[in-house]
MARMAR-620079 format. One line per 5 residues: their letters; for each residue x, y, z of N, C-alpha, C. Coordinates in steps of 0.05 Angstrom, whole numbers. Each point is the difference from the previous one (the first is absolute). Layout:
MARMAR-620079
a) X,Y,Z,X,Y,Z,X,Y,Z | ...
***
This chain:
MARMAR-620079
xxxxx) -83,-267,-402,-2,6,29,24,16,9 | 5,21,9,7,12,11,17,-13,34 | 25,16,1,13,-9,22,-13,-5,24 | -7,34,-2,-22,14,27,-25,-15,6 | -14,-19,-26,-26,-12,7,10,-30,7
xxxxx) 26,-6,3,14,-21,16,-4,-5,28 | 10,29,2,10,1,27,-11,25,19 | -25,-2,-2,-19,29,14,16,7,28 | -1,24,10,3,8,33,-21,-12,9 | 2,-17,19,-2,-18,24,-15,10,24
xxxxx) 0,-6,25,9,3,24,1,-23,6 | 30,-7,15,7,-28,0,6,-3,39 | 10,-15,1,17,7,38,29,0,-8 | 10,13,21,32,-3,-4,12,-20,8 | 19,-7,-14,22,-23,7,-5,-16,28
xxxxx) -10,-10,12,1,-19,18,-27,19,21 | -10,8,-17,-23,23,19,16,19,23 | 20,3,-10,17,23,19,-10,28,0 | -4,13,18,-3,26,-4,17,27,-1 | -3,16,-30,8,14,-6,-3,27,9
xxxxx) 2,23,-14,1,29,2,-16,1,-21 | -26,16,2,-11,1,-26,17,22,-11 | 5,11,-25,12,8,-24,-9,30,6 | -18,-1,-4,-19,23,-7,-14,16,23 | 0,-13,25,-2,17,25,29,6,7
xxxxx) 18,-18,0,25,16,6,10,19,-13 | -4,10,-24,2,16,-24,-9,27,14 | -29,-11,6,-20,24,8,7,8,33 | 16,-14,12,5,4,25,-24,-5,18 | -20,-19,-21,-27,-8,29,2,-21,17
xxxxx) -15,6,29,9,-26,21,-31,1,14 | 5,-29,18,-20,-4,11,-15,16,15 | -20,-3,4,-13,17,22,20,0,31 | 10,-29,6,23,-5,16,26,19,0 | 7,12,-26,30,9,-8,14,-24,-9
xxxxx) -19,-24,-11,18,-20,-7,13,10,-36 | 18,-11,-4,6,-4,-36,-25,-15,-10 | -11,2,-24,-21,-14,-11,20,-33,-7 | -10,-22,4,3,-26,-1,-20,-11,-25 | 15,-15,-10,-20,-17,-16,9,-29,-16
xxxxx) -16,-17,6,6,-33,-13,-7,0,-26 | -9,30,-14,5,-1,-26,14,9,-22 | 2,-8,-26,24,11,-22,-13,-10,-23 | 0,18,-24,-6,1,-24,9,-25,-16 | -13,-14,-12,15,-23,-16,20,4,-23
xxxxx) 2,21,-18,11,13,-18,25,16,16 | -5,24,11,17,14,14,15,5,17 | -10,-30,18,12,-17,23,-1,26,24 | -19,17,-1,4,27,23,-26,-6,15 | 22,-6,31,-17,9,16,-25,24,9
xxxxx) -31,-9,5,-18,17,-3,-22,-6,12 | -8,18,11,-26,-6,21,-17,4,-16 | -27,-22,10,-18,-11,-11,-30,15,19 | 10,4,17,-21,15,23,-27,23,-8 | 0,16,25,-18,15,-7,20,31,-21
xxxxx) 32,3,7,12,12,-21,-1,-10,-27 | 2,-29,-13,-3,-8,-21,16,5,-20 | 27,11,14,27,2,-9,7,-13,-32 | -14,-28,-1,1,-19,-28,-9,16,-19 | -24,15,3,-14,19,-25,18,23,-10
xxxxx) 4,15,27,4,25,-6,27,-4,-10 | 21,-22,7,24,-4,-10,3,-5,-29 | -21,-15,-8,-8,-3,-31,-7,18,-11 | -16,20,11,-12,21,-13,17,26,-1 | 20,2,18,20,22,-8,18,-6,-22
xxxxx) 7,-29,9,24,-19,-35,-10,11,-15 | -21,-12,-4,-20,6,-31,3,25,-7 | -9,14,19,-8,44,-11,34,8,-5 | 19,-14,16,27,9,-7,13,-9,-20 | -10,-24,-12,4,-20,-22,-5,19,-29
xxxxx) -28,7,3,-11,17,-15,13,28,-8 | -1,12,24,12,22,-4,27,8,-2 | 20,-24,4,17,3,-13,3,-6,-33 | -14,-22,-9,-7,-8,-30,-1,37,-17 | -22,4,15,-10,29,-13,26,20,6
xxxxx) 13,-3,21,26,17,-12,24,2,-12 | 5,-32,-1,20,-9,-24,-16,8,-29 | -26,-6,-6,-16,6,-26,10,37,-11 | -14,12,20,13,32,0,29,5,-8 | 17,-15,21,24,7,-3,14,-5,-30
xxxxx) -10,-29,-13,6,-9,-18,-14,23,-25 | -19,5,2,-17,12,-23,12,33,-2 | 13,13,28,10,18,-4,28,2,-14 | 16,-28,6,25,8,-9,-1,-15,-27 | -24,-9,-16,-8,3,-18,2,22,-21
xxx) -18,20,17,2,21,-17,17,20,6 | 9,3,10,30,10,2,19,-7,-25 | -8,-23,-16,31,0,-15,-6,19,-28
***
């Protein structure tokens, strides 16, 4: 078993159900229809990051950028390595 199949990403509440800044709207600079900051009583169980669960759905897309950047960095250490490979 694997670390990762330990301990899956979550959506958990935050520390005493306090509300946060989601992560990923503040990133993106999105706000309420009000002009409020995006708020949220939730956070990732693994990555402990605040993230809206709403109709943005901040939790996915936050996972799903990790992952593609996860990836695509893998694939450019692979390159980098295989080039200075053949280089010698």
């Amino acid at each position: 078993m694997d670390e990762n199949d330990a301990n899956p990403h979550c959506i958990i509440p935050t520390e005493g159900k306090k509300q946060k800044r989601c992560v990923l709207c503040q990133s993106r600079k999105v706000r309420t229809r009000s002009g409020w900051e995006v708020l949220t009583q939730n956070r990732c169980s693994r990555c402990l990051v605040p993230l809206c669960t709403g109709v943005r759905n901040c939790f996915t897309l936050y996972h799903s950028f990790k992952d593609m950047h996860a990836s695509l960095q893998l694939r450019k250490d692979n390159n980098d390595h295989s080039n200075s490979s053949s280089n010698m």
